[in-house]
VEXPA-512634 format. One record per residue (C-alpha): residue in three letters; x, y, z. Coordinates in nm, 3 decimals. Layout:
REM VEXPA-512634
   bati        xx        yy        zz
    ALA         X         Y         Z
...
END
This chain:
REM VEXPA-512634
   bati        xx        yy        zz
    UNK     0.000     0.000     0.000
    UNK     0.133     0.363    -0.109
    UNK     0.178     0.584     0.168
    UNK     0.001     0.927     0.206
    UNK     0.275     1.104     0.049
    UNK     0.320     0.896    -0.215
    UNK    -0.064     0.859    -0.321
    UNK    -0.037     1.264    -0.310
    UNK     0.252     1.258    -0.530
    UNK     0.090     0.998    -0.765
    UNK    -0.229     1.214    -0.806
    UNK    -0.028     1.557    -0.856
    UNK     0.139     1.383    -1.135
    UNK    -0.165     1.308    -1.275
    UNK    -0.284     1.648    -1.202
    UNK    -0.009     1.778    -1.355
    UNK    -0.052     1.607    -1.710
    UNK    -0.359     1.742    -1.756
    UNK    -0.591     1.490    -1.627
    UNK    -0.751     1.671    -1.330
    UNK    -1.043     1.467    -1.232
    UNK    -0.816     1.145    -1.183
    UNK    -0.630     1.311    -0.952
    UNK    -0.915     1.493    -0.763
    UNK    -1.034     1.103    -0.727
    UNK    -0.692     1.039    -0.579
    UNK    -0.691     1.281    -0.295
    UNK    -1.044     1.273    -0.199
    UNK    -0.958     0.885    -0.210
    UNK    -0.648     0.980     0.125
    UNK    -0.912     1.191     0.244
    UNK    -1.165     0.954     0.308
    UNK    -0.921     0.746     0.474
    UNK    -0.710     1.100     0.696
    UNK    -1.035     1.307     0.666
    UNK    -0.765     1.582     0.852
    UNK    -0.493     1.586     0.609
    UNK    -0.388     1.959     0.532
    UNK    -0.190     1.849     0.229
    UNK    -0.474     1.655     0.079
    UNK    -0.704     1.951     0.095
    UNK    -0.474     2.161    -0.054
    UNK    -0.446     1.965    -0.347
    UNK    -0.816     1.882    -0.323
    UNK    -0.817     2.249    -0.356
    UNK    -0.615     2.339    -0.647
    UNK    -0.795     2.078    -0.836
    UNK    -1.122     2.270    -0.773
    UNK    -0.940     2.574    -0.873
    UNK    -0.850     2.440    -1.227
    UNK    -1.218     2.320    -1.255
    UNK    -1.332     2.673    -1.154
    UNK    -1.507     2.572    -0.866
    UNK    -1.391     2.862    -0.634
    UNK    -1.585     2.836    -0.395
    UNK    -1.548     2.517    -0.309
    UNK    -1.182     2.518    -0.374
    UNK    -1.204     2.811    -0.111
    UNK    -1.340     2.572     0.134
    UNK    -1.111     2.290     0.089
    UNK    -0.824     2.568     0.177
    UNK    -1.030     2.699     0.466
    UNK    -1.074     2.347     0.591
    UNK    -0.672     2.268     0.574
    UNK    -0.527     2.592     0.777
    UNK    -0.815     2.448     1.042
    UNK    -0.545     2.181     1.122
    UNK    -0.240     2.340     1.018
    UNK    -0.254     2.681     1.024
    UNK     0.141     2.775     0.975
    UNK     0.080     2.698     0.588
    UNK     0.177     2.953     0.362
    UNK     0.078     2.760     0.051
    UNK    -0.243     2.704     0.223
    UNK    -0.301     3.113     0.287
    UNK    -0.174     3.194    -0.120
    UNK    -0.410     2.944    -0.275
    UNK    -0.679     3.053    -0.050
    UNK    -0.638     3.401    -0.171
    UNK    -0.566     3.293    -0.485
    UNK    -0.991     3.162    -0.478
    UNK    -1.103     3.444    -0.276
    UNK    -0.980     3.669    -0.566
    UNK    -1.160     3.498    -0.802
    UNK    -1.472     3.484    -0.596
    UNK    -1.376     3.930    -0.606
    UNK    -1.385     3.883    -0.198
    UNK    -1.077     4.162    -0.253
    UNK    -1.042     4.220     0.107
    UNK    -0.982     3.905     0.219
    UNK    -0.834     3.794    -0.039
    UNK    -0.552     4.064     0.059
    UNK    -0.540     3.915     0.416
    UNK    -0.442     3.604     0.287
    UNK    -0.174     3.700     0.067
    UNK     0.000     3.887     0.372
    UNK    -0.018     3.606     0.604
    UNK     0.143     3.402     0.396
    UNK     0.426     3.624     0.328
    UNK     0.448     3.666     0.705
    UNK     0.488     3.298     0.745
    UNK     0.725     3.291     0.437
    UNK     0.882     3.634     0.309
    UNK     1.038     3.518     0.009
    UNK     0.704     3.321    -0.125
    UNK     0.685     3.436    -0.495
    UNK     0.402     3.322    -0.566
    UNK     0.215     3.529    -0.295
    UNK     0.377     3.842    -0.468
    UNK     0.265     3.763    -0.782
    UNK    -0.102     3.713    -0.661
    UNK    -0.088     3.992    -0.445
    UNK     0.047     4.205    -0.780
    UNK    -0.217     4.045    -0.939
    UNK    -0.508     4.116    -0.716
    UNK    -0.461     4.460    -0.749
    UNK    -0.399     4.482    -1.079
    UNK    -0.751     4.355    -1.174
    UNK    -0.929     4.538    -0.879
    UNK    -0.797     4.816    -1.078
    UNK    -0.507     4.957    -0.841
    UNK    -0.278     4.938    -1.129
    UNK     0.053     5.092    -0.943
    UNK    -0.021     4.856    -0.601
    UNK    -0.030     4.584    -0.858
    UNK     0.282     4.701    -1.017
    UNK     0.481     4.752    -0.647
    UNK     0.381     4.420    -0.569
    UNK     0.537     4.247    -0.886
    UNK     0.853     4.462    -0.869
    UNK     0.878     4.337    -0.468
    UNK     0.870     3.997    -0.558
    UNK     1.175     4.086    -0.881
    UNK     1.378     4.198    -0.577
    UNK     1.393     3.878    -0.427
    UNK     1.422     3.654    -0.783
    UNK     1.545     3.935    -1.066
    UNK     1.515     3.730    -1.363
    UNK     1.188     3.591    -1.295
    UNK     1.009     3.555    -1.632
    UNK     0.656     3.578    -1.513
    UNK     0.707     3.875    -1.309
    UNK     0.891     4.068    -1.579
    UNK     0.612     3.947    -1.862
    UNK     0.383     4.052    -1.610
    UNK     0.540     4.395    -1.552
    UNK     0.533     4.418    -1.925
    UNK     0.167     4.401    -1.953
    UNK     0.096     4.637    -1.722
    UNK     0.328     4.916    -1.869
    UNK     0.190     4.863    -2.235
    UNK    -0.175     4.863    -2.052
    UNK    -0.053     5.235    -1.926
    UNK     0.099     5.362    -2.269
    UNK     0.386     5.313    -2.162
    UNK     0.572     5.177    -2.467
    UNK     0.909     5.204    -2.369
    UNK     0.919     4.992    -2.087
    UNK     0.663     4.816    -2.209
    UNK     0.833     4.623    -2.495
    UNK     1.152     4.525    -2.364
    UNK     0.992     4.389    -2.026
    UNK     0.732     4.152    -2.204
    UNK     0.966     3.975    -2.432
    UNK     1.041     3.787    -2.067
    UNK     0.687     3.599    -2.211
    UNK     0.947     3.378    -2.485
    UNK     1.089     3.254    -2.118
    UNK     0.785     3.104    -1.944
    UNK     0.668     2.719    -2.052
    UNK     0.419     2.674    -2.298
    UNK     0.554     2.939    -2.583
    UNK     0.603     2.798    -2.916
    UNK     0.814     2.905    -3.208
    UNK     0.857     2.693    -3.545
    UNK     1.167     2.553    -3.552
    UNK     1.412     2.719    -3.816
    UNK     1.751     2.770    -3.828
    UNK     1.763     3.148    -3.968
    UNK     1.760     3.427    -3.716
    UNK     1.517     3.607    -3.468
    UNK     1.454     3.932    -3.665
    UNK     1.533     4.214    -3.447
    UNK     1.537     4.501    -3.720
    UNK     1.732     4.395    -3.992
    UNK     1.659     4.585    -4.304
    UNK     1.447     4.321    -4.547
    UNK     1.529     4.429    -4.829
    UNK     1.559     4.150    -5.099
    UNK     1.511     3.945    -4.770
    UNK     1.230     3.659    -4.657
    UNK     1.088     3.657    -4.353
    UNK     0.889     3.378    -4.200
    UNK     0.580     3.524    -3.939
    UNK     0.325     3.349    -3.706
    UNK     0.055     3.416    -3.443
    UNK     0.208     3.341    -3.078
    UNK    -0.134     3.339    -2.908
    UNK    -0.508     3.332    -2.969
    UNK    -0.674     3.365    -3.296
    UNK    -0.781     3.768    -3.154
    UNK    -0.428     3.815    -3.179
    UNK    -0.346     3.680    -3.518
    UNK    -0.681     3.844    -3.668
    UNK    -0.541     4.229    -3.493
    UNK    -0.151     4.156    -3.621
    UNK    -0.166     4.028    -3.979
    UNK    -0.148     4.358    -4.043
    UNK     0.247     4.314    -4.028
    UNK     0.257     4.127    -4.373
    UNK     0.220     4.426    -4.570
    UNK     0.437     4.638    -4.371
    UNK     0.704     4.421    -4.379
    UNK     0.662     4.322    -4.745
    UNK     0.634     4.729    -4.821
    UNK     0.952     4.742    -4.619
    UNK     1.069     4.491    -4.920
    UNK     1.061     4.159    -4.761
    UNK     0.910     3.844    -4.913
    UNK     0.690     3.735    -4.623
    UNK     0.592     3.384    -4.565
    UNK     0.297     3.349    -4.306
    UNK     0.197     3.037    -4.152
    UNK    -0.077     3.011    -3.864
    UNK    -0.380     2.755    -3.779
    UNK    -0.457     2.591    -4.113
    UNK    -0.823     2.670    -4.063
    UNK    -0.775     3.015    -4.071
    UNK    -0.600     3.032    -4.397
    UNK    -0.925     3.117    -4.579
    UNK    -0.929     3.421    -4.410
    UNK    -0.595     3.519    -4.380
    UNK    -0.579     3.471    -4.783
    UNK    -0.717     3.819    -4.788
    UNK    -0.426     3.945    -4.574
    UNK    -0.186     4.168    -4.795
    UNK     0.142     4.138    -4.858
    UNK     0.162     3.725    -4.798
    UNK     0.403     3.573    -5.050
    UNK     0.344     3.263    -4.947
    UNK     0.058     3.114    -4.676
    UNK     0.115     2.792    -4.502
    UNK    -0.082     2.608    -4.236
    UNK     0.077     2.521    -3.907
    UNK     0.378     2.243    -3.881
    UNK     0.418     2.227    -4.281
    UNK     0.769     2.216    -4.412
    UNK     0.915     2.590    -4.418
    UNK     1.102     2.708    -4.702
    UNK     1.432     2.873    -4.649
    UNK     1.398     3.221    -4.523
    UNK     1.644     3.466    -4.370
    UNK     1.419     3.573    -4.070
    UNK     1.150     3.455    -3.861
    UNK     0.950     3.632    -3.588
    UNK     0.575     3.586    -3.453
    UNK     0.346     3.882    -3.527
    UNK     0.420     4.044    -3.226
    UNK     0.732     4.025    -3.184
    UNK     0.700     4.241    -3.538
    UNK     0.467     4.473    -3.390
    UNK     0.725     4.511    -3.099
    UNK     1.055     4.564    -3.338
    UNK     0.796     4.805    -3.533
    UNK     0.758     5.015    -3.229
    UNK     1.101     4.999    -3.151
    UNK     1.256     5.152    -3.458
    UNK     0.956     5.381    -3.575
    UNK     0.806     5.506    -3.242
    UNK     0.481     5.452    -3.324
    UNK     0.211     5.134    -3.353
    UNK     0.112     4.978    -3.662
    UNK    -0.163     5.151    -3.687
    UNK    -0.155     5.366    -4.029
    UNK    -0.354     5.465    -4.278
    UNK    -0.330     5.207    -4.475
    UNK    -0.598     5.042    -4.194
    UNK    -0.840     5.215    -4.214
    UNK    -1.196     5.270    -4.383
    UNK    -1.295     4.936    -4.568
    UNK    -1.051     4.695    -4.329
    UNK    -0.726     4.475    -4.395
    UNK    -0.924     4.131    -4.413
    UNK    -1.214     4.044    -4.642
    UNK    -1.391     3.773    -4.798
    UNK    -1.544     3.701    -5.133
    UNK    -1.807     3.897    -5.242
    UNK    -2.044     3.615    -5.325
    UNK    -2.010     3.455    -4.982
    UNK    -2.091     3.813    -4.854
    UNK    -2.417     3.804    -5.124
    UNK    -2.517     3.463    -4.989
    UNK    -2.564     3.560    -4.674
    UNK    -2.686     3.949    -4.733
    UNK    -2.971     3.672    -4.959
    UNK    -3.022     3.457    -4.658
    UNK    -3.120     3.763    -4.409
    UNK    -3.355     3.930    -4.633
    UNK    -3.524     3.625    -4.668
    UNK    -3.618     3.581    -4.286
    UNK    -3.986     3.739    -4.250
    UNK    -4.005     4.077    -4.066
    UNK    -3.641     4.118    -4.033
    UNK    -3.665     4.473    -4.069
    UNK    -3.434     4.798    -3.932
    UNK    -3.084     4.745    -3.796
    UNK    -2.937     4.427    -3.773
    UNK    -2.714     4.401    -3.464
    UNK    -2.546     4.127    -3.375
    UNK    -2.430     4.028    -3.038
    UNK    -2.175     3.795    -2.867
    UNK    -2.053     3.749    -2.499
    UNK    -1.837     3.527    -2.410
    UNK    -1.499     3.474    -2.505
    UNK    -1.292     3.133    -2.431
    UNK    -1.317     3.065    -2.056
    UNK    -0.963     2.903    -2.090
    UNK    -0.824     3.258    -2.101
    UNK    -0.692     3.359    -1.801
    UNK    -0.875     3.715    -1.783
    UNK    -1.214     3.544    -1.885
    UNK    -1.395     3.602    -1.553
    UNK    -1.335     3.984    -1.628
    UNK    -1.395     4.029    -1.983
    UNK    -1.683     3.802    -2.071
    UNK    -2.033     3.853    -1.927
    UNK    -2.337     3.665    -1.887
    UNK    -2.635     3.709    -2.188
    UNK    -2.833     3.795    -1.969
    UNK    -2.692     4.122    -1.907
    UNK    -2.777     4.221    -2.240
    UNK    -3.143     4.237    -2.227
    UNK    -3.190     4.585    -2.269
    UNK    -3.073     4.547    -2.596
    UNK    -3.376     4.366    -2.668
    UNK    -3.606     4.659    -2.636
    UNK    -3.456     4.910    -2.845
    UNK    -3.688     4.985    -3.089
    UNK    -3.592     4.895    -3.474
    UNK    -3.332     4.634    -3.351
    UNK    -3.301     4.314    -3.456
    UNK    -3.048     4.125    -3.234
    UNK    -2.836     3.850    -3.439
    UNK    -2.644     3.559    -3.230
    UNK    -2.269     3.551    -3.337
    UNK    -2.191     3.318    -2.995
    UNK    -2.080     3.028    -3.137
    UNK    -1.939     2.726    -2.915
    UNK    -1.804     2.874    -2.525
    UNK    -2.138     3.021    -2.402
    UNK    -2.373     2.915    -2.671
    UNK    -2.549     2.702    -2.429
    UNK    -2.684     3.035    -2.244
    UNK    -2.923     3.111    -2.489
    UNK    -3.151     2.795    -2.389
    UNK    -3.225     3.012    -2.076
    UNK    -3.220     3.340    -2.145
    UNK    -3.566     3.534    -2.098
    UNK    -3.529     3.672    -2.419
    UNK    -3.412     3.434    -2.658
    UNK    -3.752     3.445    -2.872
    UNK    -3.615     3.807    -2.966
    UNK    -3.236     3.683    -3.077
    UNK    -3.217     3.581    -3.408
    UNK    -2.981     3.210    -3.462
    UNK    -2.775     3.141    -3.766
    UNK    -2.737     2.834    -3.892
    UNK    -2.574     2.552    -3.687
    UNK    -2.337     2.511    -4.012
    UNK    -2.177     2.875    -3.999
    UNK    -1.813     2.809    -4.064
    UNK    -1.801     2.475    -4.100
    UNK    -1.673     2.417    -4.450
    UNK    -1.511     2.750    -4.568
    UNK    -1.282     2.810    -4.270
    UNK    -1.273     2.981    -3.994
    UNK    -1.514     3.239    -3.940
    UNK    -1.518     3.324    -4.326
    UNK    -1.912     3.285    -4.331
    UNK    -1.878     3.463    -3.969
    UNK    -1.690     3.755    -4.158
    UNK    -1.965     3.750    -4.485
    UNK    -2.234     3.809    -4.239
    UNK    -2.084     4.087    -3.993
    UNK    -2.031     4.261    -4.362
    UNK    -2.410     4.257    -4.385
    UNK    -2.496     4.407    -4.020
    UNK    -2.514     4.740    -3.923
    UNK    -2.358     4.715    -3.600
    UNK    -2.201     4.446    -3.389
    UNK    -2.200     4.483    -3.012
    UNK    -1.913     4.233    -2.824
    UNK    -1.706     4.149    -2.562
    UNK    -1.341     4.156    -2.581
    UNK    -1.327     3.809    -2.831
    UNK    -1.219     3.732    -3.145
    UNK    -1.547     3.878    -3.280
    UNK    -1.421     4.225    -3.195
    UNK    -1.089     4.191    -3.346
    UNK    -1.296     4.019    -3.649
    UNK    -1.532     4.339    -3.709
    UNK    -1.273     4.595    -3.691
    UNK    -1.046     4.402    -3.932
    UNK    -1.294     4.369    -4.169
    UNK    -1.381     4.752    -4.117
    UNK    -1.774     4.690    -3.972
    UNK    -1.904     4.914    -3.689
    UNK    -1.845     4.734    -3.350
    UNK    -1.907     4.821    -3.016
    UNK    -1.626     4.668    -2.764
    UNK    -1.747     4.629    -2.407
    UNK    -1.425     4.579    -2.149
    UNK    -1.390     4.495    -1.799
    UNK    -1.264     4.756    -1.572
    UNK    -0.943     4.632    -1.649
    UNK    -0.907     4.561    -2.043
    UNK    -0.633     4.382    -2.226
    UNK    -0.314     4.606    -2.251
    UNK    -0.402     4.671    -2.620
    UNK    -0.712     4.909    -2.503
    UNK    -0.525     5.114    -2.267
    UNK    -0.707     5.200    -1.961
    UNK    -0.941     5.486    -2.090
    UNK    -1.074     5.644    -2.435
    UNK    -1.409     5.566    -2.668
    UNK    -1.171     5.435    -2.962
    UNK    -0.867     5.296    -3.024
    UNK    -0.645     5.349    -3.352
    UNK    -0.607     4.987    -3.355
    UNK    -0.968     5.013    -3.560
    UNK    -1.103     5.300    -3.661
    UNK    -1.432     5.125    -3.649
    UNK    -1.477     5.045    -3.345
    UNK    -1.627     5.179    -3.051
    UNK    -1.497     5.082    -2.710
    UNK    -1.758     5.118    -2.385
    UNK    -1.576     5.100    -2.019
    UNK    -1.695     4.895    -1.735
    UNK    -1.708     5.143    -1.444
    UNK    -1.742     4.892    -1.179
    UNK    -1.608     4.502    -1.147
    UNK    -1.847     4.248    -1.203
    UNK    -2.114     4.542    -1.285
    UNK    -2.191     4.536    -1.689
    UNK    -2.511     4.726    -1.646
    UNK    -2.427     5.068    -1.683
    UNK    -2.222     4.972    -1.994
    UNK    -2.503     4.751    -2.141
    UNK    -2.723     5.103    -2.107
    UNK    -2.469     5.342    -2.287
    UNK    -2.468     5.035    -2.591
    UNK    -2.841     5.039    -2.599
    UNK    -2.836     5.421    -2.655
    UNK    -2.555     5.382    -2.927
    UNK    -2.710     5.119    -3.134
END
């Protein structure tokens, strides 16, 4: 028979591979045997955690500093919850005992840091990451972290050089090639390979680097998600466009898009964000997909006045989700403006919400086969061309509309991504889009009632 610590350690390797729920059955498994077992609880309670059950994961930390209550890990991860669960207060409690029981915890200054930062005390926040560098100066997170936060504020300068730390943390992926990291190397007569580093948002807002690279005479050779190539096809200045893991050709240079938009900054002193972005959009697709579906919506009965359509929730994977996605129900009021039709563009994450929503007999559903054999979201793109207005949460939807030029209304959290900056109605990122600011945490009501005047 395994021993406590060794059934522990067996189920945190599991936990750690990904498969959560086998290892959940592992430690309630020592619990029902040492129903007083601090350690069990506390990986009982970072299982919850990863499940998103905060509250219970809160409980399962409350119950282990009942027995033990010297247990710094204990007081982080219970903060950790309570932040998530916006209990701010506490949550700050927690974080300071455990650095009282262990001063050099780092990952109690990094949740502290991080508390703050989405309560929206930006510079606490910031003091908190740059206590925890003083103890471990070349921590990745902390510097990526620190990077965020200063590109959030405008500030470009220290911005940039801090959140290239991000290449240094697990999980970041480059192609492998044996040509050089471009760092600003004139392209002239030169190829350069480029790819997306994060979510499809990201590659949808920095595509835009093809042409300015290729105007800055580089051949460019993009590769991303093979499902998005039907999109990105409409990208200029792509030489060549290959899907993810196919052979590369030779090429002097290779960087992921934002590593361009970085070296961009870096030797112009400005964004990528030109003229050459605005009005009609970098992205587009064919004109007959856009007439097949501009056919399909004047062919639904009494679909009459503005067409608006509407999404909420962006991939609950993303480690900001809880701010910057919000329920359908909170949109309601958009269901009572008068000569709006409201248009579902939810598809997947969240879908499910419109089976209990009080006014889903007013939201109009697409087809269950909208991008399922062109690509991704091309048919999503031929219908936002055919709306007059799209109202969305920070998701690829937003990024979507304001590369293909449509009028979209942004709603962010309190505390947006760092591309949004912390205040302003628009953003040169678009020139089409229309960003509305949460006021309060958690509260998307007043924001909901400024859209419902705008549409």
């Amino acid at each position: 028979m395994p021993t406590i610590a060794e059934a522990l350690q067996g189920g945190w390797k599991l936990h750690q591979s990904g498969r959560v729920d086998d290892a959940e059955q592992i430690y309630r498994k020592v619990l029902a045997q040492v129903p007083d077992q601090p350690e069990a609880l506390v990986y009982l309670g970072i299982a919850q955690f990863d499940k998103r059950q905060y509250q219970q994961s809160a409980q399962s930390y409350r119950r282990a500093l009942k027995f033990r209550d010297d247990f710094p890990i204990a007081w982080n991860n219970l903060g950790n919850s309570l932040r998530m669960l916006s209990q701010v207060d506490e949550a700050e409690s927690c974080f300071e005992k455990a650095l009282c029981q262990d001063p050099t915890y780092l990952s109690a200054f990094k949740n502290r840091g991080t508390l703050w930062v989405w309560t929206g005390e930006i510079e606490r926040g910031l003091q908190w990451y740059e206590k925890g560098l003083a103890i471990d100066p070349g921590n990745a997170e902390l510097h990526r972290n620190l990077g965020v936060i200063h590109l959030l504020l405008g500030n470009y300068d220290a911005g940039w050089p801090e959140y290239r730390y991000r290449w240094q943390m697990p999980g970041t992926y480059r192609p492998q090639v044996a040509a050089p990291l471009w760092q600003g190397e004139s392209l002239s007569g030169k190829t350069i390979l480029l790819y997306p580093e994060q979510g499809r948002g990201d590659a949808i807002q920095f595509v835009r680097m093809t042409k300015l690279l290729q105007d800055c005479g580089a051949r460019v050779v993009f590769q991303s998600a093979a499902d998005m190539i039907p999109l990105f096809a409409s990208a200029r200045g792509v030489n060549q466009l290959l899907p993810d893991r196919a052979a590369i050709p030779p090429v002097d240079y290779h960087a992921s898009l934002i590593d361009a938009v970085d070296v961009w900054y870096t030797q112009h002193r400005e964004l990528p964000c030109g003229s050459d972005f605005v009005g009609a959009g970098y992205l587009n697709v064919s004109d007959a997909l856009i007439a097949y579906w501009q056919r399909w919506l004047d062919s639904l009965p009494g679909l009459t006045g503005k067409k608006v359509g509407i999404n909420w929730q962006g991939n609950p994977d993303h480690h900001a989700d809880i701010y910057r996605s919000l329920p359908l129900a909170a949109l309601e009021p958009l269901s009572t403006v008068p000569n709006a039709n409201l248009i579902n563009l939810q598809f997947g994450f969240g879908v499910q919400q419109l089976d209990s929503c009080r006014f889903a007999d007013r939201i109009l559903r697409l087809p269950d086969d909208v991008d399922t054999t062109g690509g991704a979201f091309t048919d999503t793109a031929a219908i936002l061309k055919n709306l007059d207005c799209v109202v969305t949460s920070d998701t690829a939807i937003a990024h979507l509309a304001g590369a293909l030029g449509v009028h979209v209304i942004m709603m962010v959290g309190k505390v947006p991504d760092w591309r949004w900056l912390m205040q302003g109605e628009s953003t040169p990122w678009y020139p089409s889009m229309q960003i509305i600011r949460q006021q309060t945490i958690g509260d998307w009501s007043g924001v909901v009632e400024k859209v419902a005047r705008l549409i």
